[in-house]
C-alpha positions as CSV (number, residue, x, y, z in Angstrom):
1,X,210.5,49.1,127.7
2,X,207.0,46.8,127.9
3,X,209.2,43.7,127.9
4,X,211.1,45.5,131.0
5,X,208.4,46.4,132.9
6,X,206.9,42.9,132.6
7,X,209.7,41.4,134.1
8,X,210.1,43.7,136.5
9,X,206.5,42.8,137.4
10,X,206.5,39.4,137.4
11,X,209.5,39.3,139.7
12,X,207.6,41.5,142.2
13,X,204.5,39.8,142.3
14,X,205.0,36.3,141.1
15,X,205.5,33.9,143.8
16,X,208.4,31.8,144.0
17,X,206.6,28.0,143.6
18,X,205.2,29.2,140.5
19,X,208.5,30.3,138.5
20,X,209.2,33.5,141.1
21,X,212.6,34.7,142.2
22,X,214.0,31.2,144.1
23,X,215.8,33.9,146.8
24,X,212.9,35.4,147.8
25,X,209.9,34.9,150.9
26,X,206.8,34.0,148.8
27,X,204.9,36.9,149.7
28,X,201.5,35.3,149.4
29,X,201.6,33.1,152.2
30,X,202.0,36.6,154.2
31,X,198.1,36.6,154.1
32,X,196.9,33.7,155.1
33,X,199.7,33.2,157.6
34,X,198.3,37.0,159.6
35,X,194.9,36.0,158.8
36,X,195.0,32.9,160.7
37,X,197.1,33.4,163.3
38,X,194.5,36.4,164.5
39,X,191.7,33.8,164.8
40,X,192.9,33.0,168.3
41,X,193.2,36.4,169.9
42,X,190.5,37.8,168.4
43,X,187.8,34.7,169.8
44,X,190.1,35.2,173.0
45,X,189.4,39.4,173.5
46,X,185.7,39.4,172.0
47,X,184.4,37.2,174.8
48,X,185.2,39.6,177.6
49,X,182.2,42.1,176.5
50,X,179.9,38.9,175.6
51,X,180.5,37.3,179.5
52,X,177.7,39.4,181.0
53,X,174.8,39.3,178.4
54,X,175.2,35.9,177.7
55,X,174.9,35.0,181.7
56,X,171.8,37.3,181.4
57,X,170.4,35.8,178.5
58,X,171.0,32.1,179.6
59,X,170.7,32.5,183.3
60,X,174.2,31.3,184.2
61,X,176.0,32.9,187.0
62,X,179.6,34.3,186.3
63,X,181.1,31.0,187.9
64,X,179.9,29.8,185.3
65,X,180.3,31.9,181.6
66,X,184.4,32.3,183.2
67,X,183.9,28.8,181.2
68,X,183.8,30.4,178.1
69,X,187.1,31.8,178.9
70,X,188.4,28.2,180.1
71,X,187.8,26.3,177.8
72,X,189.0,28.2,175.2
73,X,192.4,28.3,177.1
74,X,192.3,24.9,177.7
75,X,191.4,23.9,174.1
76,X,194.3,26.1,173.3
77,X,196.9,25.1,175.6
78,X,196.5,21.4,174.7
79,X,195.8,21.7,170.8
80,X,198.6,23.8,169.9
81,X,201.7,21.6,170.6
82,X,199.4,18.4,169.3
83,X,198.3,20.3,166.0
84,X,201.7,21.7,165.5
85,X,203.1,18.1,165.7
86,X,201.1,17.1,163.0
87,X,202.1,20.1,161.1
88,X,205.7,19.1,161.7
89,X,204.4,15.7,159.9
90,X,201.9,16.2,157.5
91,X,203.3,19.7,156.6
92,X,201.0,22.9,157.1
93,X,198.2,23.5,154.6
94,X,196.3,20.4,155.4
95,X,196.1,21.0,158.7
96,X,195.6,25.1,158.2
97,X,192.6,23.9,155.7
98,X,191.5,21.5,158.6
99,X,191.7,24.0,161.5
100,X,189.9,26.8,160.2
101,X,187.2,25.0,158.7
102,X,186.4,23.8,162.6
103,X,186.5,27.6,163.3
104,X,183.8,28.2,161.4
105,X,181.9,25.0,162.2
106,X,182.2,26.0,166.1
107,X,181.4,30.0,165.3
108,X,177.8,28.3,163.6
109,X,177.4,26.0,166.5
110,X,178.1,29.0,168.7
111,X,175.5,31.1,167.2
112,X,172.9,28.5,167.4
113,X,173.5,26.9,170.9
114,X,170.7,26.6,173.3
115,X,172.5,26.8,176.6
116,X,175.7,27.4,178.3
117,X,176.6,23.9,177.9
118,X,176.8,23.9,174.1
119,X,178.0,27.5,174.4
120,X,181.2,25.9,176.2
121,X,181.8,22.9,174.0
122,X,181.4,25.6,170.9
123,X,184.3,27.5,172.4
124,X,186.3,24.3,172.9
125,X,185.9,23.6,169.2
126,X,187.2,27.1,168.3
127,X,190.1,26.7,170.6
128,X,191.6,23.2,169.1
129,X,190.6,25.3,165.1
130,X,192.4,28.0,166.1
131,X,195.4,25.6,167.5
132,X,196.7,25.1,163.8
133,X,197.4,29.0,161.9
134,X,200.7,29.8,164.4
135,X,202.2,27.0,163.9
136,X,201.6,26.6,160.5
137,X,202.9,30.1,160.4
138,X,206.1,29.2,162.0
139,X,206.3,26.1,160.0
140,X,206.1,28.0,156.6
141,X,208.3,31.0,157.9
142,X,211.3,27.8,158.4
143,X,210.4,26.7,155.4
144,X,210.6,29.6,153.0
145,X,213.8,30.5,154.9
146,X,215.4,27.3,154.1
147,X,214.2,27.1,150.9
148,X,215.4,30.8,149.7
149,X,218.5,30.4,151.8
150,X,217.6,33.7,153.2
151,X,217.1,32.8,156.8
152,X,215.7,36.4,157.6
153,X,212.6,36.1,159.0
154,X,212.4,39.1,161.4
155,X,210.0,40.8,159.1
156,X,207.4,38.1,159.1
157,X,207.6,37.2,162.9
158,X,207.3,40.8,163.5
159,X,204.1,41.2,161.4
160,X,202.8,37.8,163.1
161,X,203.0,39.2,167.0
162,X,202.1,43.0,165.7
163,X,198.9,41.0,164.2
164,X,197.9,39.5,167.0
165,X,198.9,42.4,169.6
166,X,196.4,44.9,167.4
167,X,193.7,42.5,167.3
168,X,193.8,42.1,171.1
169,X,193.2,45.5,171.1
170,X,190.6,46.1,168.9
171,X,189.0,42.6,170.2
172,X,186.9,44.2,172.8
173,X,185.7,47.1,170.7
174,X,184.7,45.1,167.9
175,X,182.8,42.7,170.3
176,X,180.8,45.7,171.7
177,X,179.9,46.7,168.3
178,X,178.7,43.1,166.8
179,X,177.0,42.7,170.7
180,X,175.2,46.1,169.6
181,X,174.1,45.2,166.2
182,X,173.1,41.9,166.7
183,X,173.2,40.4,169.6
184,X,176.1,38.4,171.8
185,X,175.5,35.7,168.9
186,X,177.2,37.7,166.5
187,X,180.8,37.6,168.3
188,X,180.2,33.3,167.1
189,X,178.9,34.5,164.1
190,X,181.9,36.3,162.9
191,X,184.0,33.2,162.7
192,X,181.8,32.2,159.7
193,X,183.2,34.7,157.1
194,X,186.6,34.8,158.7
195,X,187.1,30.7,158.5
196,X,185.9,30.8,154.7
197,X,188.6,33.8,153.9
198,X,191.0,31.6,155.6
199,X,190.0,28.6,153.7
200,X,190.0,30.7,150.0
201,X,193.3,31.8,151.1
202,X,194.7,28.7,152.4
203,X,193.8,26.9,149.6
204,X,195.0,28.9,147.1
205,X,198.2,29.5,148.5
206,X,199.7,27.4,150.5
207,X,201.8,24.9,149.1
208,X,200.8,21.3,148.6
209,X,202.8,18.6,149.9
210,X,204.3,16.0,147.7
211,X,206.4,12.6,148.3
212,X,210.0,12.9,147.1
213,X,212.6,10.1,147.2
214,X,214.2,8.5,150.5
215,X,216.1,10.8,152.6
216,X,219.5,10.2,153.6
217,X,218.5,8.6,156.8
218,X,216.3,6.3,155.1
219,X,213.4,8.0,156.6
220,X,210.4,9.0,154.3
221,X,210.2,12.8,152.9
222,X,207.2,15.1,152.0
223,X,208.2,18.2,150.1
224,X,205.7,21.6,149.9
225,X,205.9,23.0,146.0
226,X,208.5,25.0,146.7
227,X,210.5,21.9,147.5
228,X,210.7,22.4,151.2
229,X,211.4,18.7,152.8
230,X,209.3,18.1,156.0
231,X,209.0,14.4,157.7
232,X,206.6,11.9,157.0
233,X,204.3,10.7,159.3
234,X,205.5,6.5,160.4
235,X,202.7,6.9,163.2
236,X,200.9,9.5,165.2
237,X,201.9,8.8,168.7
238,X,198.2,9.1,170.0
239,X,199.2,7.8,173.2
240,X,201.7,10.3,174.2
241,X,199.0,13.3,173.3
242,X,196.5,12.0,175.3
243,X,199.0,11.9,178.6
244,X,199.9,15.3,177.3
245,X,196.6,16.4,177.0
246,X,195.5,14.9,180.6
247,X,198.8,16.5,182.0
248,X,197.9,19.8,180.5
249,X,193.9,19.8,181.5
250,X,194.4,18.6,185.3
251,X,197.5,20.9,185.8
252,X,195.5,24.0,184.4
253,X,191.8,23.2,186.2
254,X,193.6,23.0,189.6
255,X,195.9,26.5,188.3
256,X,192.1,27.8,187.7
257,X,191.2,27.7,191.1
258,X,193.6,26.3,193.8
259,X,191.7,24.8,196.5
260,X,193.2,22.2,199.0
261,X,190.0,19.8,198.0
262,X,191.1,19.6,195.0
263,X,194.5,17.9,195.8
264,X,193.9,15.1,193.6
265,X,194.5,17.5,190.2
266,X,198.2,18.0,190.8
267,X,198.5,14.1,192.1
268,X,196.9,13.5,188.6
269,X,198.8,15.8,186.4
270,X,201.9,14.1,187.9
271,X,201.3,10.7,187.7
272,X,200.1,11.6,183.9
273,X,203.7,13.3,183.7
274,X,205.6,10.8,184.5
275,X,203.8,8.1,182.6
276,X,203.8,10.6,179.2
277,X,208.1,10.9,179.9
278,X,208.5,6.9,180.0
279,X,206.4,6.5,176.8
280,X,208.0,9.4,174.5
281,X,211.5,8.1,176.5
282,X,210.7,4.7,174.8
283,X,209.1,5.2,171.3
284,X,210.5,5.5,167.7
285,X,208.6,8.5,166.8
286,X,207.5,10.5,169.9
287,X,205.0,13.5,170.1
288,X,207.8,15.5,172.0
289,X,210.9,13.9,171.9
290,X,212.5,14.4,175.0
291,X,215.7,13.0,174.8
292,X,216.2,15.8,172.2
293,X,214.2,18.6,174.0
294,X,215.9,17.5,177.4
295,X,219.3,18.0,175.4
296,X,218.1,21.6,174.0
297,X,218.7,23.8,177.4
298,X,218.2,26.8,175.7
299,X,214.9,26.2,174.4
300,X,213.5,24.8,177.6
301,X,215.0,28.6,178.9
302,X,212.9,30.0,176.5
303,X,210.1,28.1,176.9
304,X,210.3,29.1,181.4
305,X,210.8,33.1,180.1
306,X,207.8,32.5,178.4
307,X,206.3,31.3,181.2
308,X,207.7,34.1,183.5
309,X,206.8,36.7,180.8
310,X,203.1,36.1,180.7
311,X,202.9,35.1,184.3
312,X,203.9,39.0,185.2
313,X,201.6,40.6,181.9
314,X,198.5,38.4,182.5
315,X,198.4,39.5,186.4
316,X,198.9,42.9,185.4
317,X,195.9,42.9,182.8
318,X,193.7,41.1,184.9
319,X,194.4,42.2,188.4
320,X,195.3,46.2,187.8
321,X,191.9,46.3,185.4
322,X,190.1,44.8,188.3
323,X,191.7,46.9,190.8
324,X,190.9,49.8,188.6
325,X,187.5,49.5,188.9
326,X,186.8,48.3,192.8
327,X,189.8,49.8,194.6
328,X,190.3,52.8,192.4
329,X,186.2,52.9,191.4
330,X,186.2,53.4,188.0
331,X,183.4,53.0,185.6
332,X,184.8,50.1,183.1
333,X,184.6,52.1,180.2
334,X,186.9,54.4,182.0
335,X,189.1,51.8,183.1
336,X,189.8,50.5,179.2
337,X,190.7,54.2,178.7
338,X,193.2,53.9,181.5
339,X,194.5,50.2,179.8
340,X,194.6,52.1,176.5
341,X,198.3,53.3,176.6
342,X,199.5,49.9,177.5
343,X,198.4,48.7,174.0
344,X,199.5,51.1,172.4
345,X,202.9,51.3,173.7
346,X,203.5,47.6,173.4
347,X,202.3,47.9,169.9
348,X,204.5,50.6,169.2
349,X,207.8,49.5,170.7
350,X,207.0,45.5,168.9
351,X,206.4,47.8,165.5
352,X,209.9,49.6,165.8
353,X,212.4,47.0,167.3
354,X,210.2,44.4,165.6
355,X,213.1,44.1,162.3
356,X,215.5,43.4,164.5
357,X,216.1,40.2,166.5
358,X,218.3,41.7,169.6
359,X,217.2,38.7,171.4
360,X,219.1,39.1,174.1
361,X,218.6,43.0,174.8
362,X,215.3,42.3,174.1
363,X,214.4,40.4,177.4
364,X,217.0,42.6,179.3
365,X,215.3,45.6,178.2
366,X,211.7,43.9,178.9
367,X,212.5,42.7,182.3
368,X,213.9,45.6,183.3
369,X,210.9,47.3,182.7
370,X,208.4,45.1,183.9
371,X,210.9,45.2,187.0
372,X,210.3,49.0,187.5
373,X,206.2,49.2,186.8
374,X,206.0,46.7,189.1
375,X,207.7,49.0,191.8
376,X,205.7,51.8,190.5
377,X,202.1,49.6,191.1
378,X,203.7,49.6,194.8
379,X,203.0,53.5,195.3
380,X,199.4,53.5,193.5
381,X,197.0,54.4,196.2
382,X,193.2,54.6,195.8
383,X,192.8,58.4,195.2
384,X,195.9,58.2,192.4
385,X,196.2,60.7,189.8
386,X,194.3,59.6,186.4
387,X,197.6,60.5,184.6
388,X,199.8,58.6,186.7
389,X,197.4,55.1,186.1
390,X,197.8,55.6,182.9
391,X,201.6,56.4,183.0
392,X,201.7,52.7,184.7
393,X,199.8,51.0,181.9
394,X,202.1,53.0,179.1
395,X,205.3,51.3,181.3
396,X,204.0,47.8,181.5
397,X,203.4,48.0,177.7
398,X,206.8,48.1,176.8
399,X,207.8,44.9,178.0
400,X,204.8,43.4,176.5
401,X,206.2,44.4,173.2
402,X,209.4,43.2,173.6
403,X,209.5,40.0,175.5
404,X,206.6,37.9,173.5
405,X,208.3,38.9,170.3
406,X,211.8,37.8,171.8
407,X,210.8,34.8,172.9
408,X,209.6,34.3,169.7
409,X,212.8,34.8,167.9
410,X,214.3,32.8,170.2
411,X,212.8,29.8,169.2
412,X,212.8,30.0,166.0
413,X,216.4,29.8,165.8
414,X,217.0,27.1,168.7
415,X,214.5,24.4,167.7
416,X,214.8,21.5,165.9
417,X,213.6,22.9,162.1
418,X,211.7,19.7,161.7
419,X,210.1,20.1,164.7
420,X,209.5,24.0,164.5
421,X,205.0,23.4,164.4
422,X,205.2,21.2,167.7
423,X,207.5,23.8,169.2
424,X,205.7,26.8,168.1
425,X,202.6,25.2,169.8
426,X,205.0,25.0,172.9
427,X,205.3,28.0,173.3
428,X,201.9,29.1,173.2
429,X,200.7,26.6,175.8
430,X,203.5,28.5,178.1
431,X,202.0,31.6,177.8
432,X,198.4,30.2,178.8
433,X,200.4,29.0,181.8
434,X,201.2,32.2,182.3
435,X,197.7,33.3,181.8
436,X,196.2,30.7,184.2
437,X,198.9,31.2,186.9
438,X,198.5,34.5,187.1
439,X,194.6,34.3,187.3
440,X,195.1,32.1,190.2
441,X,197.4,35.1,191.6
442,X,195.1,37.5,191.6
443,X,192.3,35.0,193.7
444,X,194.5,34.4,196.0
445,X,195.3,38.1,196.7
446,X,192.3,39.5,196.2
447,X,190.1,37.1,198.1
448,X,188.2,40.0,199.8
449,X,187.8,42.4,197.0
450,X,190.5,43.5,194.7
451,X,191.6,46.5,197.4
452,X,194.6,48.4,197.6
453,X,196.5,46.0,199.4
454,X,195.8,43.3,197.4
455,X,197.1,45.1,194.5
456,X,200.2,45.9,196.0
457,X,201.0,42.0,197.4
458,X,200.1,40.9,193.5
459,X,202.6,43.9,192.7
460,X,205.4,42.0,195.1
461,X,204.5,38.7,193.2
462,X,204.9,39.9,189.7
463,X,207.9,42.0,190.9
464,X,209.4,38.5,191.6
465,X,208.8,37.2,188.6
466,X,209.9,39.9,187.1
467,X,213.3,39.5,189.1
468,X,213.5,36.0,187.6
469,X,213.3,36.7,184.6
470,X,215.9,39.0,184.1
471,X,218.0,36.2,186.2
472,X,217.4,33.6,183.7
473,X,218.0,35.5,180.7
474,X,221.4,37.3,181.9
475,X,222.8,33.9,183.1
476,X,222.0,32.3,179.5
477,X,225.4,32.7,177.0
478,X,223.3,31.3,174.4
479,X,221.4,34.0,173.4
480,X,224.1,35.9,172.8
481,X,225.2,33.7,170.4
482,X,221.7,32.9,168.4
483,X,222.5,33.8,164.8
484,X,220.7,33.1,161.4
485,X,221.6,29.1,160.6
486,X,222.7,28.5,156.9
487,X,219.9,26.3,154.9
């Protein structure tokens, strides 16, 4: 009986680089894979509480603190795709260690800074050391799959976007709460404890990489412990991320705040465009390959419905919870009641269509909605019932839980497995393209105030994008054809 139990035990709980069952996810890296992909939307929600008493307490005007919002996004946008390439090369648990340890080297500097200035380049920091969990996550999740020859990973992309959706939520109600016990400082501070769990975790256990013998292509191979191959590095093509990175910061400033003197931005993201496609066109070992990506239509789908996705979500969040309060004239506390069901419900719906992949009915679904609470945001009128505001929120939740998660799945069976990090990253920097379109949407229609009509124009922009979406995704085959690939 004692010898039975044991094994039974030990197969349970032993994990699989360390003499566990070979067929089965290692569920230890479950931890620090969550863990660290929260860092970023947790730093992201916090800061929308902190924005007024740290303009009070530094003096800066709001045009000002929205940097603390910026530069996060900015950090983000850029480091994701850069970090996840070096992920793809180095392998994950280096660059996890590396990236969390700058999270809590830029929470310390945050709590510590003596103006706005520092305040901004501490937020920068966090966003490039919170670039590295996702797709180290995404990295590991390919691996394990290919390694157990399970390829099944619906579980642990589900409990990767539930993660990050529930912290979102919470964000701004734990911010309020460290803002009230200690200060705006604190929401810096927090990073401190959270980048050392990340770092005990990370280090003990995530695998170590390893050299192994010449692939078959000649090329050089790094193995994890559980035997997972993942390319060498022959060169970091520090070129091509800079023209990335220029691409990515000029493109997003002007997105910030559209303004015909600032024509140059889009002239400059351009030229920086074109020059970063003839280098990666031209060398060995590119940061994105593009001959490959340009080959992989269904991805770059993927990558625009992520783009469309967040466009519509982001102008929702932002311009309905600013309508809320100056066209509708509700206290803010009573407008993050109002914004309450469409957490929930996005939570909710990810939670129980989350262990299924249904890429494809997915989106349709998701559109489809988005479609019709955009047309419901078109009969909201100032003196609208309490219940039906919040009947809009609980609508536009449900897409929220299905297309991010979708889009998700997506990719993680249509890109290149030794390129999963880089394209993870991707990904992400669509969705803050989303994020800083559709904050340039709601300036442009509510440039006198976020009124009524304002709100219904922005409804007649979303429900365009909305319209595209569902365009793009019923005209690609390919998702209906996405199944798990063989190891």
């Amino acid at each position: 009986m004692i010898p039975t139990l044991r094994a039974r035990f030990q197969q349970r709980f032993t994990p699989a680089g360390d003499g566990g069952p070979p067929d089965r996810f290692d569920r230890r890296l479950i931890a620090p894979m969550v863990l660290g992909s929260v860092l970023n939307p947790v730093n992201s929600s916090m800061i929308a509480v902190a924005l007024v008493p740290i303009g009070s307490a530094l003096g800066a005007p709001p045009s000002q603190t929205a940097w603390l919002v910026s530069g996060l996004y900015l950090a983000t946008a850029v480091g994701q795709p850069v970090i996840g390439r070096l992920v793809d090369m180095f392998g994950p648990r280096r660059l996890y260690l590396i990236g969390t340890a700058m999270v809590g080297v830029a929470g310390l500097l945050g709590s510590v800074a003596p103006n706005l200035g520092a305040l901004v380049a501490a937020r920068v920091l966090l966003g490039f050391g919170t670039s590295a969990a996702y797709p180290a996550a995404m990295h590991l999740t390919r691996s394990e799959a290919e390694r157990t020859g399970r390829d099944s990973p619906a579980g642990v992309l589900t409990a990767l976007a539930v993660s990050a959706q529930t912290v979102s939520v919470i964000g701004p109600t734990l911010g309020g709460l460290l803002i009230g016990l200690g200060g705006w400082r604190t929401i810096f501070l927090v990073n401190v404890p959270l980048s050392l769990a990340c770092l005990v975790l990370g280090a003990l256990r995530l695998p170590k990489a390893t050299k192994i013998a010449k692939g078959a292509q000649g090329a050089d191979r790094a193995a994890d412990a559980g035997g997972v191959p993942v390319p060498a590095a022959r060169g970091i093509d520090l070129p091509g991320m800079a023209l990335f990175a220029a691409l990515l910061v000029a493109l997003m400033v002007f997105l910030m705040k559209p303004r015909a003197e600032d024509w140059y931005l889009p002239v400059l993201a351009l030229l920086a465009g074109a020059a970063f496609a003839r280098r990666e066109l031209r060398v060995p070992e590119p940061f994105i390959d593009l001959r490959v990506l340009g080959g992989n239509g269904p991805l770059l789908a993927t990558f625009l419905r992520q783009f469309l996705s967040y466009t519509t979500a982001y102008a929702f969040l932002y311009g309905f919870t600013q309508w809320l309060e100056e066209g509708h004239g509700l206290h803010a506390a009573a407008a993050g009641l109002v914004l309450l069901p469409l957490s929930l419900t996005g939570l909710l719906v990810s939670a129980i269509t989350g262990r299924r992949e249904a890429v494809r009915g997915k989106l349709v679904v998701g559109s489809l909605v988005q479609i019709a609470g955009c047309a419901a945001m078109l009969t909201l009128q100032a003196g609208s019932a309490m219940w039906l505001l919040a009947a809009v929120a609980a609508l536009m939740g449900v897409p929220q839980g299905l297309n991010g998660l979708a889009n998700q799945n997506a990719l993680y069976r249509q890109a290149d497995p030794a390129r999963i990090g880089s394209a993870a990253g991707l990904l992400r920097t669509f969705m803050y393209l989303g994020a800083m379109a559709a904050s340039a949407a709601d300036a442009a229609f509510f440039q006198h105030g976020a009124d009524t009509g304002g709100l219904h124009h922005l409804s007649l922009f979303m429900l365009a994008g909305a319209v595209l979406l569902l365009a793009v995704t019923v005209i690609d085959r390919s998702l209906g054809t996405l199944t798990p690939r063989k190891a």
